[in-house]
C-alpha positions as CSV (number, residue, x, y, z in Angstrom):
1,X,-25.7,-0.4,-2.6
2,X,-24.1,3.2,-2.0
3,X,-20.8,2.9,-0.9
4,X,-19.6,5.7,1.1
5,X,-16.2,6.1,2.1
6,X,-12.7,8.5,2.3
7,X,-10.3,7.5,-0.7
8,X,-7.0,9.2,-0.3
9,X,-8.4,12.3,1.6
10,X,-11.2,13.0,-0.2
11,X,-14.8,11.6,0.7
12,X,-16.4,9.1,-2.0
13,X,-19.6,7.7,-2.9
14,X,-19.9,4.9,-5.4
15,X,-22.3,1.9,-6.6
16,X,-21.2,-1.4,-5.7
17,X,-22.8,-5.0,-5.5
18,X,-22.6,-7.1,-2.1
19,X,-20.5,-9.2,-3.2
20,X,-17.8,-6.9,-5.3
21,X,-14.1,-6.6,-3.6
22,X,-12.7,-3.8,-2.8
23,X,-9.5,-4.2,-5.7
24,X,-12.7,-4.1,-8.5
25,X,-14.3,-0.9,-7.1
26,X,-11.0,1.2,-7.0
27,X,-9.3,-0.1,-10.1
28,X,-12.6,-0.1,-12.3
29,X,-14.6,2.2,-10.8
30,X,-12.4,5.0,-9.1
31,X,-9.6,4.3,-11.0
32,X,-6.9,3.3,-8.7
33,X,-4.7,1.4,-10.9
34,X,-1.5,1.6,-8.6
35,X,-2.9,-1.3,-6.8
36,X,-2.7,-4.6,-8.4
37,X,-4.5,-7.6,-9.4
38,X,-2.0,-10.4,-8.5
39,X,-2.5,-13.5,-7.3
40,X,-6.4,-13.3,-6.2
41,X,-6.3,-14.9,-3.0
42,X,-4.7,-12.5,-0.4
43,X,-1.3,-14.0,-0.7
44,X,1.3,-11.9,-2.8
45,X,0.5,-8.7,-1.4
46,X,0.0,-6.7,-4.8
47,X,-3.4,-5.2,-3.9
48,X,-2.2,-4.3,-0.6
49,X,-3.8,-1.0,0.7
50,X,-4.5,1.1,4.0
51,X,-8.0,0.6,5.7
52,X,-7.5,3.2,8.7
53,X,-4.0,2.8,8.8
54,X,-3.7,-0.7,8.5
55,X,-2.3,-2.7,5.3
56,X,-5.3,-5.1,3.9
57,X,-5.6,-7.1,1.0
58,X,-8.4,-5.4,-0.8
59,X,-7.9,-8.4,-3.4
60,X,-10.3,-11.0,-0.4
61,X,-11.8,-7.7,1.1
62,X,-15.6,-7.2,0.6
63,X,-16.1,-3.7,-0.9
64,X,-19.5,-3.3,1.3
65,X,-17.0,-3.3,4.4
66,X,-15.2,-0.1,3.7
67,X,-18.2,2.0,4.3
68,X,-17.2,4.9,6.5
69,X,-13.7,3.9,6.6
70,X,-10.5,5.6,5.7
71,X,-9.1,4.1,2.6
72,X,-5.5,4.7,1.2
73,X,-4.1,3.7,-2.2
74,X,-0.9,4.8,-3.5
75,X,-2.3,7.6,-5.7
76,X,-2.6,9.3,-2.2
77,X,0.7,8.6,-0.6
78,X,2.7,10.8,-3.3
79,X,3.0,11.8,-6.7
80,X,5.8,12.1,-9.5
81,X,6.0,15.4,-8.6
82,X,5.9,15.9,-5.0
83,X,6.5,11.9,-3.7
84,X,6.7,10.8,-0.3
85,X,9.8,10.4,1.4
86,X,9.6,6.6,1.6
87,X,8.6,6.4,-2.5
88,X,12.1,8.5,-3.3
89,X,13.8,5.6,-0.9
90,X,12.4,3.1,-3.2
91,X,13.4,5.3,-6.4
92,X,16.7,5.6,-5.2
93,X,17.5,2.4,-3.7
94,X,16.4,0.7,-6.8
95,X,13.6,-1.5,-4.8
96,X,11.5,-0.8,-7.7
97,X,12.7,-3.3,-10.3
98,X,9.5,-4.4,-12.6
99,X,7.2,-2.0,-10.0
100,X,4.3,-4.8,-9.5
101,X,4.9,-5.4,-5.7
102,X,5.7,-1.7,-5.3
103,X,2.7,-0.2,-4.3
104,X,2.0,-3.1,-1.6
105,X,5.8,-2.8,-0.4
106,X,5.4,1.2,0.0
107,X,1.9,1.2,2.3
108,X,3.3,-2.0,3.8
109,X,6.2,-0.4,5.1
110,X,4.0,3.2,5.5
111,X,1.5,1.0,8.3
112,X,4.8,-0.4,9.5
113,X,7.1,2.8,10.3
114,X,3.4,4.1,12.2
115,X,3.4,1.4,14.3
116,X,7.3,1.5,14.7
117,X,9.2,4.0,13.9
118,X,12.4,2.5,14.3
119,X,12.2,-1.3,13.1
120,X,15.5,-3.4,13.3
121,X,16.2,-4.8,9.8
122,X,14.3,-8.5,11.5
123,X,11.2,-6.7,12.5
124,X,10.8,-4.8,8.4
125,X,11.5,-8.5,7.1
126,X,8.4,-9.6,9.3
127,X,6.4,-6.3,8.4
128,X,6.7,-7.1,5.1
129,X,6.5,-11.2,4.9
130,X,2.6,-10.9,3.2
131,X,3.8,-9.1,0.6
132,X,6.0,-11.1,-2.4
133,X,8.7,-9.6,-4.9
134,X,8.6,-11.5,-8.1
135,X,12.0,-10.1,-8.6
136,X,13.7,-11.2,-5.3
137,X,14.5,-7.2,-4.5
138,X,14.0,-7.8,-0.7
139,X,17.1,-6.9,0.0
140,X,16.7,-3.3,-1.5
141,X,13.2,-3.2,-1.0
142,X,14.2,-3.4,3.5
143,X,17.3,-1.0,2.5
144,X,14.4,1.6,1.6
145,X,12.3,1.4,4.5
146,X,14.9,1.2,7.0
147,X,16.4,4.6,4.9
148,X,13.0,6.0,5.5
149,X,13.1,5.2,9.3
150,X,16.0,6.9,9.5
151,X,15.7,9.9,7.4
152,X,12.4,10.7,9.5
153,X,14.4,10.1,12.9
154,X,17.0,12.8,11.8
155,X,14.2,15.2,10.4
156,X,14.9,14.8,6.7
């Protein structure tokens, strides 16, 4: 089946079998690599990306689903060169230790800060609870996305 779909901004088509996920289409096939293969089951959060704004585990999520929806990855939040506020909170709060929960983390707390701009430090823990840190960084990891609520509430 054609898949047919907006990846990051941009419009995409692409082959796909019934019963691929979504995690094998944009890691093998469209080369998404910033979200991870981690646990395979929709628990850890690794694979986490946006479907129309909202964080899903594309690790459990039938590819075929995402026709005419809005998909985000990490490849389209930032880059090196020009990254989004909340990826230089992580970068400089050192919530990136070994990187593998980062990219889940980051859209996590993106979907989060849409649907609340400014979350008390209980309400980011909750945010974030389907996503896992295999390095215990929570506390830095929360640190960069309350940052980034307040950096966008005083215009930075």
């Amino acid at each position: 089946m054609l898949l047919k779909f907006n990846l990051n901004g941009k419009d995409v088509n692409v082959e796909a079998n019934e019963t691929d996920i979504l995690l094998d289409i944009l890691r093998d096939k469209l080369h998404m690599h910033a979200t991870k293969r981690g646990c395979g089951n929709g628990e850890c959060g690794a694979c986490t990306v946006l479907i129309d704004g909202s964080p899903v585990n594309s690790c459990i999520y039938l590819a075929a689903r995402v026709s005419g929806k809005c998909v985000v990855t990490l490849e389209g939040v930032g880059t090196p060169e020009k990254m989004h506020l909340i990826q230089k909170n992580f970068r400089e709060s050192g919530a990136l230790q070994c990187g593998f929960c980062g990219s889940g983390m980051i859209l996590t707390g993106l979907a989060l800060l849409e649907k609340n701009p400014h979350p008390t430090e209980d309400e980011i823990k909750e945010g974030i609870s389907g996503n896992l840190c295999r390095c215990s960084g929570y506390v830095k990891i929360i640190k960069a996305i309350k940052q980034t609520a307040d950096d966008i509430r005083e215009g930075n």
